[in-house]
PDB file with SEQRES, HELIX, SHEET and CRYST1 records, atoms N, CA, C and O in Angstrom:
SEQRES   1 A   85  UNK UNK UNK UNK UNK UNK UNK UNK UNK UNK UNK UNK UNK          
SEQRES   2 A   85  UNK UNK UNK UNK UNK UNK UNK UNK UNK UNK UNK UNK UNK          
SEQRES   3 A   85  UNK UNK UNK UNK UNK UNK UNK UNK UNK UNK UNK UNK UNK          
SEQRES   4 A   85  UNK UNK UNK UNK UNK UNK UNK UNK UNK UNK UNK UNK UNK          
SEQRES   5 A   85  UNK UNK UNK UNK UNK UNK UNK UNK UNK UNK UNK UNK UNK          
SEQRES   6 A   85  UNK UNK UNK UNK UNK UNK UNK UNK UNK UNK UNK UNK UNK          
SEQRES   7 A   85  UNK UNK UNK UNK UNK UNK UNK                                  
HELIX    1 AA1 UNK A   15  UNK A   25  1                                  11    
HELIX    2 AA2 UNK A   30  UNK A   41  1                                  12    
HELIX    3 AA3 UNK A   46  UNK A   57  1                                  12    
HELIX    4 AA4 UNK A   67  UNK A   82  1                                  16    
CRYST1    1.000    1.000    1.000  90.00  90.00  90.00 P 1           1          
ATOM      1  N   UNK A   1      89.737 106.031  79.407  1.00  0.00           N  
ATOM      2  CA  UNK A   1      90.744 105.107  78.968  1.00  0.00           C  
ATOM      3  C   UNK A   1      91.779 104.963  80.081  1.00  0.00           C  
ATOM      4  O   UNK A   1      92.111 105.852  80.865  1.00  0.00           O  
ATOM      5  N   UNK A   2      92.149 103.957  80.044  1.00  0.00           N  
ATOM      6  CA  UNK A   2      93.028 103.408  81.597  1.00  0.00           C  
ATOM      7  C   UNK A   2      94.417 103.695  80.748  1.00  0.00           C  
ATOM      8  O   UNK A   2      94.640 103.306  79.601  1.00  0.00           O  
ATOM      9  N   UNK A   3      95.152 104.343  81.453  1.00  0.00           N  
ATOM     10  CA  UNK A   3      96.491 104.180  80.806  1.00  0.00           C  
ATOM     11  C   UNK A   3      98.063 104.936  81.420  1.00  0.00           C  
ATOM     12  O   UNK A   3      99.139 105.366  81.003  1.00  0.00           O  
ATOM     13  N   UNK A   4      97.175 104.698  82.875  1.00  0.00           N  
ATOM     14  CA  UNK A   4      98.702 105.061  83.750  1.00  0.00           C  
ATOM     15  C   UNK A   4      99.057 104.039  84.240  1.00  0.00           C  
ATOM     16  O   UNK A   4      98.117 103.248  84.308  1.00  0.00           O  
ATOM     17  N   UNK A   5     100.319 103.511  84.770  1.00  0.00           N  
ATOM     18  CA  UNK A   5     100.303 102.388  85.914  1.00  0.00           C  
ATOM     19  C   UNK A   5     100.274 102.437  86.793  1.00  0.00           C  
ATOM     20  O   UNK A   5     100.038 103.639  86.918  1.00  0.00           O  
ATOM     21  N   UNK A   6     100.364 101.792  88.430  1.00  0.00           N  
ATOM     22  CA  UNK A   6     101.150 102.538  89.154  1.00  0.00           C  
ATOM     23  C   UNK A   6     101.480 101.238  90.203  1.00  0.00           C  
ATOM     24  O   UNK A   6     100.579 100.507  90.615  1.00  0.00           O  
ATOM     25  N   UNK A   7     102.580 101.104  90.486  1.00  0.00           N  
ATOM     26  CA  UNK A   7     103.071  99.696  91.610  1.00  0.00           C  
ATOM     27  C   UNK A   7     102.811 100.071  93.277  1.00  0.00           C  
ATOM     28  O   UNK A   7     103.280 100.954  93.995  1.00  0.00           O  
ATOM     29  N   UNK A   8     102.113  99.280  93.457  1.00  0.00           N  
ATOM     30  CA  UNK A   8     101.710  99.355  95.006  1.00  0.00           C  
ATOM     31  C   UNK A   8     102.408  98.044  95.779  1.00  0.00           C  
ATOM     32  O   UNK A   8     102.830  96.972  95.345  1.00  0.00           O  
ATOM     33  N   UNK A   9     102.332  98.661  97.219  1.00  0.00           N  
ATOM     34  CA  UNK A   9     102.965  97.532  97.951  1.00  0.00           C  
ATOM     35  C   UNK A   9     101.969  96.654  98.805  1.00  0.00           C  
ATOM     36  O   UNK A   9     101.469  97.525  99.516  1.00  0.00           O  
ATOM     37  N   UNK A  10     101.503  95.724  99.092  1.00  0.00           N  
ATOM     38  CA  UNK A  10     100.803  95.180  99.894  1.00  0.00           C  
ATOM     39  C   UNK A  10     101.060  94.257 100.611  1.00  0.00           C  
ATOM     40  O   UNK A  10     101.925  93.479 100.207  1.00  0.00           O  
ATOM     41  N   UNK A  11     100.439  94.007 101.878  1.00  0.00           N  
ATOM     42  CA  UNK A  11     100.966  93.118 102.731  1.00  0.00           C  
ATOM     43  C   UNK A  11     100.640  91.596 102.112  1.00  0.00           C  
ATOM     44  O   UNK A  11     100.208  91.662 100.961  1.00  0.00           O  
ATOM     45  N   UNK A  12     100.720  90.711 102.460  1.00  0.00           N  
ATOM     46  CA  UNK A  12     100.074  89.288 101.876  1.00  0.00           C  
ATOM     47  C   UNK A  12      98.598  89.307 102.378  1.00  0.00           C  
ATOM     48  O   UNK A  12      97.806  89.484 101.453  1.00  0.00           O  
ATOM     49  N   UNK A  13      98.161  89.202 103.318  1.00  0.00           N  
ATOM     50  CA  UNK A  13      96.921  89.148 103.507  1.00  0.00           C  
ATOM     51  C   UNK A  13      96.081  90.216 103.389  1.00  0.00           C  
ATOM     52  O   UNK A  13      94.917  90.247 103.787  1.00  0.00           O  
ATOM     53  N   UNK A  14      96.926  91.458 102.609  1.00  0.00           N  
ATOM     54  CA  UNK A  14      95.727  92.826 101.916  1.00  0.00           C  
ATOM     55  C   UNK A  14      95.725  91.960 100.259  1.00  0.00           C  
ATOM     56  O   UNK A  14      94.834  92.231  99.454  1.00  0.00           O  
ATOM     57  N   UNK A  15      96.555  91.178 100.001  1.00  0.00           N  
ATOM     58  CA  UNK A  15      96.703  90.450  98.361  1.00  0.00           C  
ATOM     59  C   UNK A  15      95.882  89.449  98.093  1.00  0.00           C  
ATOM     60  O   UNK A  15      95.318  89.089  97.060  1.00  0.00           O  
ATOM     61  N   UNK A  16      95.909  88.909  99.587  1.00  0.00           N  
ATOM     62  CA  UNK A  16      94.586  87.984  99.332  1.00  0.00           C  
ATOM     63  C   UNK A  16      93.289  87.993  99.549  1.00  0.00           C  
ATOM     64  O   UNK A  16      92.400  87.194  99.253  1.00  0.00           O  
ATOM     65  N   UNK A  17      93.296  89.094 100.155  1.00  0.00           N  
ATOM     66  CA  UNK A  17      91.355  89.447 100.506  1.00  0.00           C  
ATOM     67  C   UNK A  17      91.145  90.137  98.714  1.00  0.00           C  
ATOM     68  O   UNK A  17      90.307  89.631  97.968  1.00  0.00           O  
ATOM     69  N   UNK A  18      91.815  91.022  98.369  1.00  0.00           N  
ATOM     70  CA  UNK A  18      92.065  91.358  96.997  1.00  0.00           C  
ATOM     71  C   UNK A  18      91.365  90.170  96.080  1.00  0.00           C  
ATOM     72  O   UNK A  18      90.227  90.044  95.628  1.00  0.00           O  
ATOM     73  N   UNK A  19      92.835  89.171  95.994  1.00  0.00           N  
ATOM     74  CA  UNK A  19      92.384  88.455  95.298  1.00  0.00           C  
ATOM     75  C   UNK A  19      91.050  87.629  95.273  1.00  0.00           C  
ATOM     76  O   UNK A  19      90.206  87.530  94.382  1.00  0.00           O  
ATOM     77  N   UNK A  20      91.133  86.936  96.816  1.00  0.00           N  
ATOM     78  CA  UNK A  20      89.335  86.209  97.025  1.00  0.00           C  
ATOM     79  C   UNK A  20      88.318  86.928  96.332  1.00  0.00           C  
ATOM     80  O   UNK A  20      87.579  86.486  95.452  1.00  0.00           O  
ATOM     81  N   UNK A  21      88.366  88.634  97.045  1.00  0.00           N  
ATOM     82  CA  UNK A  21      87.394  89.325  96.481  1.00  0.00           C  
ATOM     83  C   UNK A  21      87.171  88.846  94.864  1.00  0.00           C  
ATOM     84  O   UNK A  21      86.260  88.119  94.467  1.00  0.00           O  
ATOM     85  N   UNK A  22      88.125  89.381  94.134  1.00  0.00           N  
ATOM     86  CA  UNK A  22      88.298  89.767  92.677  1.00  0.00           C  
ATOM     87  C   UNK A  22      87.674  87.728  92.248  1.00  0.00           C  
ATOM     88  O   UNK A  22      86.810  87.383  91.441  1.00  0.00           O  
ATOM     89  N   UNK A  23      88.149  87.237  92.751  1.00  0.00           N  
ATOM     90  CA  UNK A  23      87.533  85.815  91.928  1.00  0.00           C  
ATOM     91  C   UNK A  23      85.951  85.767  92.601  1.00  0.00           C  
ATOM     92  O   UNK A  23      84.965  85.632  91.877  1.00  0.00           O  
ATOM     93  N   UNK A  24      85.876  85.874  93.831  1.00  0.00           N  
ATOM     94  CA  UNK A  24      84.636  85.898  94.217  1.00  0.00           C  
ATOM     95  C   UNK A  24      83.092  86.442  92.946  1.00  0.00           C  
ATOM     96  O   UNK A  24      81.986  85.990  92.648  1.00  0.00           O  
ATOM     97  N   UNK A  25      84.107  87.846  92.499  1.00  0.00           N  
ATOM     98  CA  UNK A  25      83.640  88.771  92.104  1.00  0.00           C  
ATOM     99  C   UNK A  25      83.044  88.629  90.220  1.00  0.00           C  
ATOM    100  O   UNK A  25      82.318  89.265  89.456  1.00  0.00           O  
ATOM    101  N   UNK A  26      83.881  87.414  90.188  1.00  0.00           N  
ATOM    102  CA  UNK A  26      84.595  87.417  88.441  1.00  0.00           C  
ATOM    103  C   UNK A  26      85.106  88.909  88.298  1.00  0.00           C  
ATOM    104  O   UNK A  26      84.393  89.554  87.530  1.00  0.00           O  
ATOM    105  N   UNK A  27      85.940  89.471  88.729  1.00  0.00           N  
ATOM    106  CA  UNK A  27      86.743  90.436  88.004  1.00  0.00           C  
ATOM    107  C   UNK A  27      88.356  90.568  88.385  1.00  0.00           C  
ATOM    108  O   UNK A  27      88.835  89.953  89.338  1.00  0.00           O  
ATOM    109  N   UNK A  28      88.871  91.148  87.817  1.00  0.00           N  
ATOM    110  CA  UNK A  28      90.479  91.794  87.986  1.00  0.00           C  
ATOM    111  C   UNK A  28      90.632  92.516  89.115  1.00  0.00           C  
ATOM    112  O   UNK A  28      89.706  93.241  89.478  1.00  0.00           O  
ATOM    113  N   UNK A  29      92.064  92.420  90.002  1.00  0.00           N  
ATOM    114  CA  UNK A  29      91.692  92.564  91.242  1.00  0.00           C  
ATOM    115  C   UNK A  29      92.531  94.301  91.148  1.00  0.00           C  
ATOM    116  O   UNK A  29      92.943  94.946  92.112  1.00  0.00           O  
ATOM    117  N   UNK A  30      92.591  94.792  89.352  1.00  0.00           N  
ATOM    118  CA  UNK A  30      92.773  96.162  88.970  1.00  0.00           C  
ATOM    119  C   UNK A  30      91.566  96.549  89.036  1.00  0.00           C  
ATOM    120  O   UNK A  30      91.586  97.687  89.503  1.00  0.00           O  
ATOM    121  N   UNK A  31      90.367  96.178  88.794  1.00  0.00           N  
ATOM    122  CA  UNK A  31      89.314  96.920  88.809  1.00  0.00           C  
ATOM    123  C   UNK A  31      88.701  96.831  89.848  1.00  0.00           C  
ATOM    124  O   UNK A  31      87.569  97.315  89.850  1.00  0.00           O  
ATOM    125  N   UNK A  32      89.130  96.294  90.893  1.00  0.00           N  
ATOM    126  CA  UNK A  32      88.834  96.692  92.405  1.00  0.00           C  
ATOM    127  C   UNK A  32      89.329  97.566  93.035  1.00  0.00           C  
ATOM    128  O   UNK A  32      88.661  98.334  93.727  1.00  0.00           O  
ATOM    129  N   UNK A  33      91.016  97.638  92.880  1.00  0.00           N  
ATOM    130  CA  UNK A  33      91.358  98.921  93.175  1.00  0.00           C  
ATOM    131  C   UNK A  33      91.083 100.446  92.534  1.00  0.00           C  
ATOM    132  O   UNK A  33      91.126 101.498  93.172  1.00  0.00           O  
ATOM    133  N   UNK A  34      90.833 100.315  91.324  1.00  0.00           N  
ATOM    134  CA  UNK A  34      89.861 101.438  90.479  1.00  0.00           C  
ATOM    135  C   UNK A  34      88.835 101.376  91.087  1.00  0.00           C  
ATOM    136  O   UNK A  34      88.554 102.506  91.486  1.00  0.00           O  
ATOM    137  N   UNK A  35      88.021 100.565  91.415  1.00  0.00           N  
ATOM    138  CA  UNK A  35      86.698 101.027  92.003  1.00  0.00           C  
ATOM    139  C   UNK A  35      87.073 101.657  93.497  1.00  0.00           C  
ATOM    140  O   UNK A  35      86.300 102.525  93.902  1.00  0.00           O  
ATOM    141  N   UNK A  36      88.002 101.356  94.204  1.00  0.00           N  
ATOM    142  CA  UNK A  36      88.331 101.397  95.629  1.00  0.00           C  
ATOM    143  C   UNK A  36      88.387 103.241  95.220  1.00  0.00           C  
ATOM    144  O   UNK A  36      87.533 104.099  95.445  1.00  0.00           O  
ATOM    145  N   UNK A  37      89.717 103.363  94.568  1.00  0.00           N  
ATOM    146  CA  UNK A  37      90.133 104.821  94.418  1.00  0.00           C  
ATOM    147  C   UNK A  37      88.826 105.726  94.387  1.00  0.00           C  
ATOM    148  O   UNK A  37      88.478 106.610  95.169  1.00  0.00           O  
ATOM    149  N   UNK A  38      88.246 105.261  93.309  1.00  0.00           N  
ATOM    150  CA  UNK A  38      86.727 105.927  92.817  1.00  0.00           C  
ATOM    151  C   UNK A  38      85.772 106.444  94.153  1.00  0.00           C  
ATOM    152  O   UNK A  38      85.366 107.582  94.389  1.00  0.00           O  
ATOM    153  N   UNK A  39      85.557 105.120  94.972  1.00  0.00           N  
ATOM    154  CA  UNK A  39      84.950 105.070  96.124  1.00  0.00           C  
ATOM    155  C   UNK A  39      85.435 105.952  96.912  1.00  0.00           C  
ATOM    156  O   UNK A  39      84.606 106.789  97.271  1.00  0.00           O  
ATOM    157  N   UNK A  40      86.788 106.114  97.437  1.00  0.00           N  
ATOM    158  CA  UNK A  40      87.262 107.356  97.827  1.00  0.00           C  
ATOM    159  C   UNK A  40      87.641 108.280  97.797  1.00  0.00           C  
ATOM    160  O   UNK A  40      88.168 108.765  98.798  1.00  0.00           O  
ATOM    161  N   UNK A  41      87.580 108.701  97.064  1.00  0.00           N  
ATOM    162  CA  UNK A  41      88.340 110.060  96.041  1.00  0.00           C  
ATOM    163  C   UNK A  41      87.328 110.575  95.168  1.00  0.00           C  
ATOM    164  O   UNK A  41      87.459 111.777  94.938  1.00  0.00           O  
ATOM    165  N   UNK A  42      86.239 109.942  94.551  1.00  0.00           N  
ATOM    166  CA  UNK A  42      85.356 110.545  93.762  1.00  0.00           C  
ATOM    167  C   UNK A  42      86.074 110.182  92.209  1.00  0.00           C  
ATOM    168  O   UNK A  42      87.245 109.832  92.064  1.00  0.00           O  
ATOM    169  N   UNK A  43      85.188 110.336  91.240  1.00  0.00           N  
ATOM    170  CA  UNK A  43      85.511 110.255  90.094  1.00  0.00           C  
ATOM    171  C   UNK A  43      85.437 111.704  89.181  1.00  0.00           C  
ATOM    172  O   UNK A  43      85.247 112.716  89.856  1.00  0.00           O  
ATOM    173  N   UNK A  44      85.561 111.871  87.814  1.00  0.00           N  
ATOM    174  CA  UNK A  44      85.243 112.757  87.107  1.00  0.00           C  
ATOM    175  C   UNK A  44      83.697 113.245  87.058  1.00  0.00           C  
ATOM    176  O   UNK A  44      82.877 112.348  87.254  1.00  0.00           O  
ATOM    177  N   UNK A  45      83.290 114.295  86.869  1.00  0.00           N  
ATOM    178  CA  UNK A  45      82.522 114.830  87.039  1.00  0.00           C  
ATOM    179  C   UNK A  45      82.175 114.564  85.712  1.00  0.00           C  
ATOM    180  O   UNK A  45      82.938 114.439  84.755  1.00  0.00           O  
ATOM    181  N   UNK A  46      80.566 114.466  85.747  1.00  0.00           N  
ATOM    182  CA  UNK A  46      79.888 114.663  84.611  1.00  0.00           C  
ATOM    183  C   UNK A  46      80.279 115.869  83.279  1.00  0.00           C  
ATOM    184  O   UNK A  46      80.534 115.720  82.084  1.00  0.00           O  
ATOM    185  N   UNK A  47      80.164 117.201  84.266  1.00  0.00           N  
ATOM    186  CA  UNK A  47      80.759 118.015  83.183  1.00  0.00           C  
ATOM    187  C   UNK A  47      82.201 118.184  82.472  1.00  0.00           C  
ATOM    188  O   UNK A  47      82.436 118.705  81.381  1.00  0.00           O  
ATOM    189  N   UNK A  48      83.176 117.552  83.467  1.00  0.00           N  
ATOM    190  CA  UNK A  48      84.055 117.113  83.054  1.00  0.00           C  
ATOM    191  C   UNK A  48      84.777 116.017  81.840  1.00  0.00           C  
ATOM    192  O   UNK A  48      85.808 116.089  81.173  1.00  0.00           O  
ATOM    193  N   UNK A  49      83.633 114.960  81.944  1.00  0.00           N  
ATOM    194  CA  UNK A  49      83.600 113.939  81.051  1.00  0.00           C  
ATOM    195  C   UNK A  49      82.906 114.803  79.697  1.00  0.00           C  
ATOM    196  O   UNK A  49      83.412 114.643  78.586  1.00  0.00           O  
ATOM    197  N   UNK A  50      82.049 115.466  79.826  1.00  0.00           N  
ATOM    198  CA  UNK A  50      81.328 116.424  78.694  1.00  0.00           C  
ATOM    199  C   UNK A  50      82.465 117.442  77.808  1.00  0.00           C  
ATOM    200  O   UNK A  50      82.469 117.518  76.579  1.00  0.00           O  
ATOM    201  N   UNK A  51      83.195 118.019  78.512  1.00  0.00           N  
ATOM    202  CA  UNK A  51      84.021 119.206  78.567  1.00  0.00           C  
ATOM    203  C   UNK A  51      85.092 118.123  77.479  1.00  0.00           C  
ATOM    204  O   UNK A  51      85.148 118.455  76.295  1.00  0.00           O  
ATOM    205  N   UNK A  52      85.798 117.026  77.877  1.00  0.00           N  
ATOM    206  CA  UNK A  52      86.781 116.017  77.215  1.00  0.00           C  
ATOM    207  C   UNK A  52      85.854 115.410  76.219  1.00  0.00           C  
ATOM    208  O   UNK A  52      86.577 114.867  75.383  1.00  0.00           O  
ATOM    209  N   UNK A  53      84.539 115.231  75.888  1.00  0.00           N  
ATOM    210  CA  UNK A  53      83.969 114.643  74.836  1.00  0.00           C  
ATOM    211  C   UNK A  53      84.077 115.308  73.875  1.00  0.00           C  
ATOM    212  O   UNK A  53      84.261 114.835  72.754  1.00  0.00           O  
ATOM    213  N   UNK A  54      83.947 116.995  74.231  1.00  0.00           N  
ATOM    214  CA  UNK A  54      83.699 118.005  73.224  1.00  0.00           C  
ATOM    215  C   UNK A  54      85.242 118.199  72.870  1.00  0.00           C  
ATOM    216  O   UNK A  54      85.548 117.976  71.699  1.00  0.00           O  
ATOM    217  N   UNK A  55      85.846 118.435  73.400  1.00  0.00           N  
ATOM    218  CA  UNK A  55      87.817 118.956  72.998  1.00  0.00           C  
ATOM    219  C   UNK A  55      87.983 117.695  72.235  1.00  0.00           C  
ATOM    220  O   UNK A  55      88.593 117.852  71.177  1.00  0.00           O  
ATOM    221  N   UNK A  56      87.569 116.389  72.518  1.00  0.00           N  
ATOM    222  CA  UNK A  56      88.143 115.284  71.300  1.00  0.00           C  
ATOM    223  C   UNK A  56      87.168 115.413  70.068  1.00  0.00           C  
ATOM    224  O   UNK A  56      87.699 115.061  69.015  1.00  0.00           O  
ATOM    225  N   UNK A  57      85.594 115.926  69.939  1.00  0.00           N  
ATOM    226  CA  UNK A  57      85.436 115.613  68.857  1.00  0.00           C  
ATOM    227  C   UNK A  57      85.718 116.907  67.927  1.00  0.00           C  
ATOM    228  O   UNK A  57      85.387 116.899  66.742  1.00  0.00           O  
ATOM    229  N   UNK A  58      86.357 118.034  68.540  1.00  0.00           N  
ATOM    230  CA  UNK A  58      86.837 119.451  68.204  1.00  0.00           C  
ATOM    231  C   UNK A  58      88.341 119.128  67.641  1.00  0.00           C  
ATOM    232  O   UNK A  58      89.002 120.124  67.348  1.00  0.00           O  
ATOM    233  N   UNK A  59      88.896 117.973  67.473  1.00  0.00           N  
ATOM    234  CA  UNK A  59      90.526 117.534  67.018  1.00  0.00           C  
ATOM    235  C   UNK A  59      89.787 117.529  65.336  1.00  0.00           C  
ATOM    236  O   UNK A  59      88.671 117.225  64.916  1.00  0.00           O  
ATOM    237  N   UNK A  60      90.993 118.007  64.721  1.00  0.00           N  
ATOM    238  CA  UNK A  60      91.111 117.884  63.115  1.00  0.00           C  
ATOM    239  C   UNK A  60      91.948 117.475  63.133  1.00  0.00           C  
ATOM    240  O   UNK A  60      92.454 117.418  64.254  1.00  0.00           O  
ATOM    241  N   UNK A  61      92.808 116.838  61.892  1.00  0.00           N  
ATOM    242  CA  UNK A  61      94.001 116.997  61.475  1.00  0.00           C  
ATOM    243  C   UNK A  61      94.921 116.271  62.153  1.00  0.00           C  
ATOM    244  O   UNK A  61      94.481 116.126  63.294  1.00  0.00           O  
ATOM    245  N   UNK A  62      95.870 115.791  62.050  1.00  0.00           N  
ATOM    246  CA  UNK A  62      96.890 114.671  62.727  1.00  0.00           C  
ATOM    247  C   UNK A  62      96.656 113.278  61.916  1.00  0.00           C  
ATOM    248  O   UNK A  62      95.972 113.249  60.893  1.00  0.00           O  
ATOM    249  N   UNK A  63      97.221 112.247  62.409  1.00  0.00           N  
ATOM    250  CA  UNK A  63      97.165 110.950  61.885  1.00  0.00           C  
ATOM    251  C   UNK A  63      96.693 109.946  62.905  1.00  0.00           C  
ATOM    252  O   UNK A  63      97.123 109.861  64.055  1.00  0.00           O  
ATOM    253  N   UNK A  64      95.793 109.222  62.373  1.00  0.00           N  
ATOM    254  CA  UNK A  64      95.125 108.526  63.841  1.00  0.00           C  
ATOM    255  C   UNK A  64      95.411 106.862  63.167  1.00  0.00           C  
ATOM    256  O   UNK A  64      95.313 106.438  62.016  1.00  0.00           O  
ATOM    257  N   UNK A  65      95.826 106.146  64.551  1.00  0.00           N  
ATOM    258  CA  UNK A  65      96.343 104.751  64.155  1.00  0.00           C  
ATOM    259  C   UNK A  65      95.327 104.244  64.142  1.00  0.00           C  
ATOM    260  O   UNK A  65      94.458 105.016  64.546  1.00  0.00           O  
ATOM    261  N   UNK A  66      94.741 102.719  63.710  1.00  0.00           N  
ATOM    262  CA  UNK A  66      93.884 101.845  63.865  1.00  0.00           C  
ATOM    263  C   UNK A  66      94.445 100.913  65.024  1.00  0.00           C  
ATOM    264  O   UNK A  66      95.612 100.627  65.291  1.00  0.00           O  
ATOM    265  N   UNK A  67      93.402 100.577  65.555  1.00  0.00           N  
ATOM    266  CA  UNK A  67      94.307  99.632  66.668  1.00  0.00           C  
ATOM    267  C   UNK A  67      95.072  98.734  66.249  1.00  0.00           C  
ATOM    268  O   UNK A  67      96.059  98.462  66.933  1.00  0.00           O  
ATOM    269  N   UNK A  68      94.794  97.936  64.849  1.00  0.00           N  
ATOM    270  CA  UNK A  68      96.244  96.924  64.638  1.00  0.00           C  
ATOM    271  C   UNK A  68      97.509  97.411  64.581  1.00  0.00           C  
ATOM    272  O   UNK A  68      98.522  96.775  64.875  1.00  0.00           O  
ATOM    273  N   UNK A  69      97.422  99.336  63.937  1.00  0.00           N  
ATOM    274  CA  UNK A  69      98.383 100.089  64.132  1.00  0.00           C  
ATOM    275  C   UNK A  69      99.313 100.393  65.430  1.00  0.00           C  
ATOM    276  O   UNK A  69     100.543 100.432  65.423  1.00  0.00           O  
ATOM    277  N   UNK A  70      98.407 100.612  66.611  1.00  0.00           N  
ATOM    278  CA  UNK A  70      98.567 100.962  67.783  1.00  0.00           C  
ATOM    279  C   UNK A  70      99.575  98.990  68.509  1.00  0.00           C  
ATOM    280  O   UNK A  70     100.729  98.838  68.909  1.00  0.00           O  
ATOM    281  N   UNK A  71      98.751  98.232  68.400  1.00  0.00           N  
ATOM    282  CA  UNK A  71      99.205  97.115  68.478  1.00  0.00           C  
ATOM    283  C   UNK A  71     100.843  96.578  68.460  1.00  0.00           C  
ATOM    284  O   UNK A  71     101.665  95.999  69.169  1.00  0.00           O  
ATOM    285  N   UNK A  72     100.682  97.231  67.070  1.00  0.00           N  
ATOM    286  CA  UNK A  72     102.052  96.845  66.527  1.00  0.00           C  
ATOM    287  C   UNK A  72     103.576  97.512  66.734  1.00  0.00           C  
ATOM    288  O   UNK A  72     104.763  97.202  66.838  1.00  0.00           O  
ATOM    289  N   UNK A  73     102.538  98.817  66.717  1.00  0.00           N  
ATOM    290  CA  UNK A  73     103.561  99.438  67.810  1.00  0.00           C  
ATOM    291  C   UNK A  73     104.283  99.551  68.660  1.00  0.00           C  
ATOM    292  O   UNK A  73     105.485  99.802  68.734  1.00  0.00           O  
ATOM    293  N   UNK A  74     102.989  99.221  69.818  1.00  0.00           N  
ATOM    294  CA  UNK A  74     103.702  98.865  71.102  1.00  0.00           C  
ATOM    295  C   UNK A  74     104.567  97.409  71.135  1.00  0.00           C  
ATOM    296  O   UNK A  74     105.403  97.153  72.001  1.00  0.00           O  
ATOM    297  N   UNK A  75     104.224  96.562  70.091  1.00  0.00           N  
ATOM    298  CA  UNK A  75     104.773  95.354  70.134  1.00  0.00           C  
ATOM    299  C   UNK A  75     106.410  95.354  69.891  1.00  0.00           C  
ATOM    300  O   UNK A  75     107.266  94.631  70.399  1.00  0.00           O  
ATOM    301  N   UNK A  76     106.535  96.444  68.915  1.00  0.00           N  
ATOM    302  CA  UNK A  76     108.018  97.107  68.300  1.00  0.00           C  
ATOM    303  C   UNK A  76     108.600  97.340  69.971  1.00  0.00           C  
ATOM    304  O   UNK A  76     109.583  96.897  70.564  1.00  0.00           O  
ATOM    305  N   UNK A  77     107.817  97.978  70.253  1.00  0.00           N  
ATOM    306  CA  UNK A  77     108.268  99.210  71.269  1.00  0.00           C  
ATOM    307  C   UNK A  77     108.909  97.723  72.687  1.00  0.00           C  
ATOM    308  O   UNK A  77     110.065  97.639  73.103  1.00  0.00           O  
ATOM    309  N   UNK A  78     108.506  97.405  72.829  1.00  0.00           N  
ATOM    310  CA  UNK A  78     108.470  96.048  73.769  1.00  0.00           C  
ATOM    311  C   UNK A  78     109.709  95.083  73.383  1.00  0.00           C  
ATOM    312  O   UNK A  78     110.544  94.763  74.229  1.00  0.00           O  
ATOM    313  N   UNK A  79     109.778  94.522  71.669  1.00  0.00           N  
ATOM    314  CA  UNK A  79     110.687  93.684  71.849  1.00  0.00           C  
ATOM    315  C   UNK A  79     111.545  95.099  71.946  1.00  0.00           C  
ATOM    316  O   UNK A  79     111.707  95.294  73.151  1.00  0.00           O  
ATOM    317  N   UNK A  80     112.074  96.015  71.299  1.00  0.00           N  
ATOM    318  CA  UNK A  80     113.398  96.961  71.196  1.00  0.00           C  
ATOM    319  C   UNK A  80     113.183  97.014  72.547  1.00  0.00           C  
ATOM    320  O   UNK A  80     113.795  96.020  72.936  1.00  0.00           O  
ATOM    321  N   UNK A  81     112.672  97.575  73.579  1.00  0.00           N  
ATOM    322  CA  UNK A  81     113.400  97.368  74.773  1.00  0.00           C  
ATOM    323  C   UNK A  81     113.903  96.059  75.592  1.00  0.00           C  
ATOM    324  O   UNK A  81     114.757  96.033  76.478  1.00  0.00           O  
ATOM    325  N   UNK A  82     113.100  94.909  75.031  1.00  0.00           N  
ATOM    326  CA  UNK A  82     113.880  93.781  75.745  1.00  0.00           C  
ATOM    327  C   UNK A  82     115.162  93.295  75.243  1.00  0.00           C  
ATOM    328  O   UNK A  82     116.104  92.718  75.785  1.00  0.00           O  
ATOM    329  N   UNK A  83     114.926  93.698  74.035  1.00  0.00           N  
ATOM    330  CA  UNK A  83     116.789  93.391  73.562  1.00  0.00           C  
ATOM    331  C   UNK A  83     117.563  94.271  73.747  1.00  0.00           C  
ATOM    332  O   UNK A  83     118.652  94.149  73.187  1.00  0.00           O  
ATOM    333  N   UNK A  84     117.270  95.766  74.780  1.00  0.00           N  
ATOM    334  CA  UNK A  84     118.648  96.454  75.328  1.00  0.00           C  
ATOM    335  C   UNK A  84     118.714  95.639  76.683  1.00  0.00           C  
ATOM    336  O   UNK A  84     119.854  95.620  77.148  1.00  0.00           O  
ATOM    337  N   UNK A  85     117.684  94.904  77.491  1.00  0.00           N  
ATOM    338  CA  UNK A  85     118.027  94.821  78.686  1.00  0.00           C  
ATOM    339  C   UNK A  85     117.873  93.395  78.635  1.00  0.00           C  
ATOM    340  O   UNK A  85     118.100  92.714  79.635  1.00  0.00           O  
TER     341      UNK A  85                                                      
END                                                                             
């Protein structure tokens, strides 16, 4: 699940080989740089991804949202901060 951000700086013509790529590509020119990172850095390890399959289906107990739940949430969460700033 994708769910950090992170703001990068780029020159104009690293934004547009980006972008060409990413339309070239049909995709998001986020999932080029995810693939880029991946490409260099390596990804999660198989047993790793195994190890996090097993600890989530090992959760009991708590309250789990439905995504219209989750949705609505963040939607709360979004206008209350645009009406402090």
């Amino acid at each position: 699940m994708i769910t950090e951000r992170v703001q990068i700086l780029l020159t104009p013509a690293q934004r547009r080989r980006l972008e060409d790529e990413a339309r070239r590509q049909a995709r998001s020119v986020a999932s080029l740089v995810r693939e880029a990172i991946d490409a260099r850095f390596g990804t999660v390890s198989r047993q790793e991804r195994i190890a996090a399959a097993k600890a989530i289906a090992a959760m009991s107990g708590g309250r789990y949202l439905t995504p219209e739940e989750i949705n609505r949430a963040v939607e709360e969460e979004r206008e209350a901060f645009f009406a402090d700033h």
